[in-house]
Structures are given as structure tokens and as C-alpha cells.
C-alpha positions in Angstrom: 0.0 0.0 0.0 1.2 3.4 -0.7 2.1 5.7 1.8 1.2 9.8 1.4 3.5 12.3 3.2 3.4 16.0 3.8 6.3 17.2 5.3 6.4 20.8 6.4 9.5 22.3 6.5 9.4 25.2 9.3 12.0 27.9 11.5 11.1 28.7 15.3 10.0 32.1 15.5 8.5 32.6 11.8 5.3 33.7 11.8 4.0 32.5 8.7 5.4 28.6 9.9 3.6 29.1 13.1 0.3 30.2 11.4 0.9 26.7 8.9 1.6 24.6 12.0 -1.5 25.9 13.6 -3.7 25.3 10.7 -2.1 21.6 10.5 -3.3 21.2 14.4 -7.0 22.2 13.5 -6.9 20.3 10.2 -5.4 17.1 9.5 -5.7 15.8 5.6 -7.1 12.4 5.7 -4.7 9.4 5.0 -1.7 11.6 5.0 1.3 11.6 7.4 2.2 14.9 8.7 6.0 15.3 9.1 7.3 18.6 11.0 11.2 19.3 10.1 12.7 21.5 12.3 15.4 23.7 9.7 17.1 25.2 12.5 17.9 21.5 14.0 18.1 19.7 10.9 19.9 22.0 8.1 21.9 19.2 6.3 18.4 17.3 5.4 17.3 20.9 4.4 20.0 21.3 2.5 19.8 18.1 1.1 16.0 18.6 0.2 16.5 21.6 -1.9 15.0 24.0 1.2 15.2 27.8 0.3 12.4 29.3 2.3 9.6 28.9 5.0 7.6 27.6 4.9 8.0 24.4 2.9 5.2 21.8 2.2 6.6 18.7 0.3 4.0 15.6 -1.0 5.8 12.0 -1.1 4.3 9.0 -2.4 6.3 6.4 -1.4 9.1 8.3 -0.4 9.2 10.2 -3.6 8.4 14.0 -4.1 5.5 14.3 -6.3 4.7 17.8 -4.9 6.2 21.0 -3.9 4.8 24.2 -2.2 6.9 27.4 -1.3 4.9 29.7 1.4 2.3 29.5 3.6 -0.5 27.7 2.2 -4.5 27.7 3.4 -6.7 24.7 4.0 -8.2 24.6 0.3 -4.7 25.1 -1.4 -3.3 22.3 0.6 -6.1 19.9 -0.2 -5.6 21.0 -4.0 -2.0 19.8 -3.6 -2.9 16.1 -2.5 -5.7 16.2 -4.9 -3.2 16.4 -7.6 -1.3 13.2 -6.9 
């Protein structure tokens, strides 16, 4: 079975990642993982992920990138992104 995963790529003390993180606590996409990355404690995977600003919303299927999102991003623009995989 295939696995969906949004990972949300955030910095302590932006406001725009806190607003996303507090929408992600209200809302939770059905049959998708939420994973929170830290960039301040994890810059080599940020790096490594192609990370240039925050916040970040990545889709993987299967461990793959299928989607990408650069900003904050509201409930309907998030479910358009899954929608689209």
C-alpha cells in the first residue's frame, strides 16, 4: 500500500510557519502523514531537500516528491495539492 507524506519544512520564530503549523493542528488531511522538520535542528536534510524558504510543504508517495509548495498555504490550497497526486 502506498504511503502519502506532507512534510512541512518550518523555523522557530516565523510567523508565517507558526500560522501553517496551527492550521495543520486544527486540520489534518485524511490518509496523509504529517511530518514537522525543524530547519534550524536539521539543516543538512534541508539542505539536502533543496530548502530555500519557509515555509515548505513537500507531497511524497512512497518516499518520492510528487509535490512541492513554497509559502504559507491555506486549507483549500493544501487539499488541492494532494488532490493532484
Amino acid at each position: 500500500m502506498s504511503e502519502t507524506i506532507l512534510q512541512i519544512f518550518h523555523a522557530p520564530g516565523c510567523g508565517h510557519c507558526e500560522y501553517q503549523l496551527d492550521l495543520l493542528k486544527r486540520w489534518k488531511p485524511p490518509g496523509v502523514r504529517i511530518q514537522l522538520v525543524n530547519c534550524d535542528t536539521s539543516p543538512a536534510f534541508d539542505k539536502a531537500a533543496g530548502i530555500e524558504a519557509t515555509p515548505t510543504l513537500i507531497v511524497l508517495r512512497d518516499g518520492k516528491e510528487i509535490k512541492r509548495h513554497v509559502g504559507i498555504a491555506s486549507e483549500p490550497e493544501i487539499m488541492a495539492l494532494l488532490a493532484q497526486i
